[in-house]
Every structure is written in C-alpha cells, then in structure tokens.
Backbone bond lengths (Angstrom), bond angles and torsions (degrees), N, CA, C in turn:
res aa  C-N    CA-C-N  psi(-1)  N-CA   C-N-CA  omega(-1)  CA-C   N-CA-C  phi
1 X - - - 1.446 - - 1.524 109.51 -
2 X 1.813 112.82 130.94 1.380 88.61 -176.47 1.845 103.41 -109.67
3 X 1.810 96.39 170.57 1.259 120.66 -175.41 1.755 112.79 -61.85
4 X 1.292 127.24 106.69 1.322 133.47 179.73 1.457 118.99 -71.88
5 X 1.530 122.05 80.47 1.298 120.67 -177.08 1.750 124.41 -110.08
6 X 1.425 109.62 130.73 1.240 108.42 -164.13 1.766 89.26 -98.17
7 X 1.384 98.75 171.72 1.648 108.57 -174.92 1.908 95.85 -157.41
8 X 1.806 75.00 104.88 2.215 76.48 -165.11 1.449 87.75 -109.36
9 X 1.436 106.48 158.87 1.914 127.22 -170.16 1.380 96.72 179.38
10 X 1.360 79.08 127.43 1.545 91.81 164.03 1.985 113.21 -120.85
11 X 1.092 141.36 -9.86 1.200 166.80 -44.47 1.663 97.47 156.11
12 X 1.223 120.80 128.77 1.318 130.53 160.29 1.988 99.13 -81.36
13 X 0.868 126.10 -52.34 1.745 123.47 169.98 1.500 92.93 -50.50
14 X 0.932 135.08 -77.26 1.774 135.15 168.89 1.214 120.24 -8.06
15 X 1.300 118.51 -65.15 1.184 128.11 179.44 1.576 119.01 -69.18
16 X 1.298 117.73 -50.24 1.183 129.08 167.72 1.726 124.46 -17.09
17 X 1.621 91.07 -51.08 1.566 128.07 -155.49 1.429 97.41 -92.47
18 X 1.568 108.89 -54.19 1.628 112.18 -160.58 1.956 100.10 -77.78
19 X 1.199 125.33 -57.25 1.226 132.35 -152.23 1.501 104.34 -42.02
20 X 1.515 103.74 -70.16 2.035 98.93 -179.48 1.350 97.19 -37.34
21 X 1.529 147.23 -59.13 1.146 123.70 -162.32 1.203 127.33 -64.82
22 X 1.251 104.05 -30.27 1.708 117.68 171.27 1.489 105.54 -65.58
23 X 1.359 119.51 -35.50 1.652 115.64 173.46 1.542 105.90 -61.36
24 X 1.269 112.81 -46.70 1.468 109.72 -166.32 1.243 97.48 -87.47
25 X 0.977 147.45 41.30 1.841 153.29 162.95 1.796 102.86 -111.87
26 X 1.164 88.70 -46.21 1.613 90.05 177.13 1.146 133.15 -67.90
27 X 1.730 80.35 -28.48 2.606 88.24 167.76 1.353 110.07 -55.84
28 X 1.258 134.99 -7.21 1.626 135.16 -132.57 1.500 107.66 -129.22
29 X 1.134 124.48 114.25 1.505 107.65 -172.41 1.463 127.63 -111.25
30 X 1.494 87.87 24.80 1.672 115.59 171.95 1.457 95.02 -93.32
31 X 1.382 151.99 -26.28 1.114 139.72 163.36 1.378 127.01 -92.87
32 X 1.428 141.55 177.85 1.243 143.93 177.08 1.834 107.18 -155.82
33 X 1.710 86.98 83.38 1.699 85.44 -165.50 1.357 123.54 -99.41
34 X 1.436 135.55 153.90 1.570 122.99 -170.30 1.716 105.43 -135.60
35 X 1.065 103.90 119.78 1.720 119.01 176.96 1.689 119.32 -74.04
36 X 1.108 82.07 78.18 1.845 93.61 170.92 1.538 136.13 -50.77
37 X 1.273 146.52 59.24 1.402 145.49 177.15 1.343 128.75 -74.65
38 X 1.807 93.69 100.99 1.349 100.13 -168.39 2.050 112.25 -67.11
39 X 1.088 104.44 -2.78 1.877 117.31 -171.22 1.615 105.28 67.60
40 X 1.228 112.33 23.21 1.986 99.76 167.05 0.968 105.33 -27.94
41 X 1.665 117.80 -58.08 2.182 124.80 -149.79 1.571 79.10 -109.93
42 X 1.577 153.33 55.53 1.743 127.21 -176.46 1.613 93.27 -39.38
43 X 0.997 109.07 -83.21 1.967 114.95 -154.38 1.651 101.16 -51.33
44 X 0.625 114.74 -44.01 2.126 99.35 177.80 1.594 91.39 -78.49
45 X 1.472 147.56 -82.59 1.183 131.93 -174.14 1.804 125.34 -16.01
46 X 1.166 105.01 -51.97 1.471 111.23 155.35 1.432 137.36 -38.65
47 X 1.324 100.71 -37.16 1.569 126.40 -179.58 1.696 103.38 -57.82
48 X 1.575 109.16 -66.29 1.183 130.66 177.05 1.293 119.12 -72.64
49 X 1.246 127.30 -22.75 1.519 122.06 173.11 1.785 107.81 -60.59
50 X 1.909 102.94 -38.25 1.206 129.29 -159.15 1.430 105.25 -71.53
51 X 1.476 118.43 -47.53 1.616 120.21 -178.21 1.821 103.67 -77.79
52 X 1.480 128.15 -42.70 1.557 106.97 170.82 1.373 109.31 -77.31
53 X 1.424 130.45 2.67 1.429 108.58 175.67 1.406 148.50 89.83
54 X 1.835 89.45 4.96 1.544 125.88 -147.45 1.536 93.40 -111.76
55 X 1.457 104.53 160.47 2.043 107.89 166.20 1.721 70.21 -154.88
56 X 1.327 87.12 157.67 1.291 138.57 -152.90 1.766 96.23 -103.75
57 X 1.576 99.19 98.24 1.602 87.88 166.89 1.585 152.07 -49.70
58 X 1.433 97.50 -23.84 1.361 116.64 157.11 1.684 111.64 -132.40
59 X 1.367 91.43 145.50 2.105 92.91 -177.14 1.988 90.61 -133.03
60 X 1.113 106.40 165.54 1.124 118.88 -163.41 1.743 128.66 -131.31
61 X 1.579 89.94 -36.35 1.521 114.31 159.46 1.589 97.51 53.72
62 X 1.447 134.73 54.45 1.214 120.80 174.78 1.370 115.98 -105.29
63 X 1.492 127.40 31.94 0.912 127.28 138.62 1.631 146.74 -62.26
64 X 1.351 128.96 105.06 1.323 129.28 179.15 1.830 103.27 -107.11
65 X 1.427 100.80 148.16 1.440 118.14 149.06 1.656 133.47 -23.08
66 X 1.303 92.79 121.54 1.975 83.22 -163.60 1.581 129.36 47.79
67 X 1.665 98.38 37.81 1.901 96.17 179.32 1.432 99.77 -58.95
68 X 1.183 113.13 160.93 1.569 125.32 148.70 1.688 109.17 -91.93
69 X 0.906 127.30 -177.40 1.994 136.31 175.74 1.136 90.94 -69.46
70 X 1.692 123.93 -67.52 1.270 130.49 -167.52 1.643 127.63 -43.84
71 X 1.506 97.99 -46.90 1.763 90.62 163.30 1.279 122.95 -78.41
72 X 1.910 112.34 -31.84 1.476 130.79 170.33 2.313 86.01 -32.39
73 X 1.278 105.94 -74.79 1.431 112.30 -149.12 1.613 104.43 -56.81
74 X 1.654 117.23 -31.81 0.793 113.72 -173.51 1.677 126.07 -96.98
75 X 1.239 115.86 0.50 1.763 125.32 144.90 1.309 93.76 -73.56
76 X 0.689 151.95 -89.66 1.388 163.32 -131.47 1.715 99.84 -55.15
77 X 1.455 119.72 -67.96 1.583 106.93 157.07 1.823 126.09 -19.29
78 X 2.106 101.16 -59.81 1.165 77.68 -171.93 1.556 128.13 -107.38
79 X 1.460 108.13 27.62 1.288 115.08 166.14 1.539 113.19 -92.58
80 X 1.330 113.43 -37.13 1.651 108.45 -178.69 1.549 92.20 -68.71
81 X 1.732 123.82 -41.29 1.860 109.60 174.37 1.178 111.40 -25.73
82 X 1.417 107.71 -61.85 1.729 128.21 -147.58 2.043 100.56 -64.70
83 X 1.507 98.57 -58.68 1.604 107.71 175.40 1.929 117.69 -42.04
84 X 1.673 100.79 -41.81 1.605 116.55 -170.20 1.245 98.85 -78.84
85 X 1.386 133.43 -31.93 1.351 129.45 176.69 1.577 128.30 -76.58
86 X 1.456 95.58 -17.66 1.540 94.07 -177.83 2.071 97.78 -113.77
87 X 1.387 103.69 1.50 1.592 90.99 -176.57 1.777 85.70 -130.71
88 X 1.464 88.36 124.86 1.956 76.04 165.44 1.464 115.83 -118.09
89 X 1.537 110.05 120.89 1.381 134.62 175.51 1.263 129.30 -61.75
90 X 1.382 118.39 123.25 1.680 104.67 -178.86 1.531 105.47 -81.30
91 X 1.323 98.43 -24.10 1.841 106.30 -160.04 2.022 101.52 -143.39
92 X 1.770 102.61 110.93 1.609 81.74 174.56 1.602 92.84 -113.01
93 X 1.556 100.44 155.19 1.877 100.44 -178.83 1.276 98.73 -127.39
94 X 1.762 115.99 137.99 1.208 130.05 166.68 1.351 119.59 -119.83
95 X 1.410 126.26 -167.46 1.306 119.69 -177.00 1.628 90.89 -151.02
96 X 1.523 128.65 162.13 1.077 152.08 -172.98 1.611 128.63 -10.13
97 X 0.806 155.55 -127.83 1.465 140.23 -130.43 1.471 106.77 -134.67
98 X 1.274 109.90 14.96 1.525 110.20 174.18 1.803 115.10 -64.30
99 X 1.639 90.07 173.96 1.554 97.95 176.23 1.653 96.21 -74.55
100 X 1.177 105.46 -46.69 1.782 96.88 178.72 1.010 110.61 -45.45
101 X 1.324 128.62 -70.67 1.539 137.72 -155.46 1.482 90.35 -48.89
102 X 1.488 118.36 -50.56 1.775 110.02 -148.01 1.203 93.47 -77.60
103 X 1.699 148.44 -47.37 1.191 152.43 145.75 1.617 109.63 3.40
104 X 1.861 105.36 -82.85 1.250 119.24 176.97 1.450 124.86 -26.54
105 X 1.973 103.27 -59.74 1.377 105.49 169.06 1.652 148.26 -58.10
106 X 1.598 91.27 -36.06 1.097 109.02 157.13 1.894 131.37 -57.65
107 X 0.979 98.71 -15.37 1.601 119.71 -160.14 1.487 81.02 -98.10
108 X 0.903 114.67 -77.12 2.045 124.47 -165.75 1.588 92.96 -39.61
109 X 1.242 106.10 -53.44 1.753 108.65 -179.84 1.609 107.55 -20.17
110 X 1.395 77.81 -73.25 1.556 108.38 -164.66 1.573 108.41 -39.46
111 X 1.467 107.46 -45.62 1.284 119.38 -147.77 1.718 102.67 -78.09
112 X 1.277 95.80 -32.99 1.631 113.98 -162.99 1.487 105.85 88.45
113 X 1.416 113.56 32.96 1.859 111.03 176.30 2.084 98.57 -91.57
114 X 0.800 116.55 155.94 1.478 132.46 -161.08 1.917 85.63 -99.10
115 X 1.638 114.29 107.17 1.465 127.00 165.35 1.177 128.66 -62.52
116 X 0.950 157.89 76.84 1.652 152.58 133.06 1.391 119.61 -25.54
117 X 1.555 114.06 101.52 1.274 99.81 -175.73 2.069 99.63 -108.74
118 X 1.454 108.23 155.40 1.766 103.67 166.47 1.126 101.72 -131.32
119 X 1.232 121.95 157.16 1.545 128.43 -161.83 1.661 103.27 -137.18
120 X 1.324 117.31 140.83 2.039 98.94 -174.24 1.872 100.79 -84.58
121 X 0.702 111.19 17.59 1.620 115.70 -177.03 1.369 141.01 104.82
122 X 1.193 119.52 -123.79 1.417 130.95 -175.46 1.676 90.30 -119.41
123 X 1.693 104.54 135.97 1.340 106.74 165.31 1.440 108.53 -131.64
124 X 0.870 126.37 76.11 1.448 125.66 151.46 1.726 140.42 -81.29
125 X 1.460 128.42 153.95 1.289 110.07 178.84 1.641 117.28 -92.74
C-alpha cells in the first residue's frame, strides 16, 4: 500500500525548496505523491514549475485583486478543506512561514493528516 503525500506551495521560495523533493517522491513507489499550488506568487510560481519541468497536480488559483491576508487565509482554509476532504493524506509537507504553509498545517491538524514541516534555516546578518 502506498504512502499518500501531498506537497502544498504557494510561494516561489516554496517551490524552490519543495519540488526536488516532490521529484524524489516520485522515484519511489512506496509513495503516491501530489504537488499542490495554492498560486500565492501565480506568475513567479510559473517560472519555477517551468525550469524543473513539473505542473502541479492540483492548482488552486486563489488569488484575487486587492486580497487582504485575511480573505488570502480565509479561501485558503476552504479550498485546502475542500482538496483534504476529497483526497486523504497520510503525509502533507510544507515549508516555512507562509499563509499557505500556516493554512496547510492547520488543515492537516484538522484532518488528522501527519505534518512535515521544512524550514530554509537560520537567517541572521
């Protein structure tokens, strides 16, 4: 039986970070993984989908005109709902401090999906 892992970004830093792993999930046939793009960054996300070569099994496009965070956070609840309810995840993985990511985690909570979080490190000057 394989491991159901989602890989959500909305984020050109997101993508950057998440995709090789999502490549190297796919060598593996103990998993069955799906790359989620919520479009936080659409036009830079594109950029990077474009140089690894990758599309995004599910896209989400919840960007509108003049969002605030607050509605940003609150589509974003109920489309990753809508995605977690009809796909069930053994494993969802995010990366750093976005509205997605914090969305994502919160959502997996909810869901009872098992969180993976990656972080790009220490930033100091």
């Amino acid at each position: 039986m394989k491991n159901k892992v989602a890989i959500i970004l909305g984020t050109r830093p997101e993508a950057i970070k998440l995709i090789p792993i999502y490549l190297e999930f796919k060598k593996h046939k103990h998993f069955e993984v799906s790359l989620i793009s919520t479009g936080q960054h659409a036009s830079m996300l594109k950029q990077i989908f474009d140089f690894f070569e990758v599309e995004p099994e599910i896209e989400l496009h919840i960007m509108q005109p003049n969002q605030t965070l607050s509605s940003l956070t609150s589509i974003l609840f109920e489309e990753i709902g809508k995605v977690f309810e009809t796909n069930k995840f053994d494993y969802v993985l995010v990366q750093g401090d976005t509205t997605t990511a914090f969305v994502s985690a919160v959502s997996s909570l909810y869901h009872k999906f098992t969180l993976a979080h990656v972080e790009a490190g220490l930033r100091t000057s």
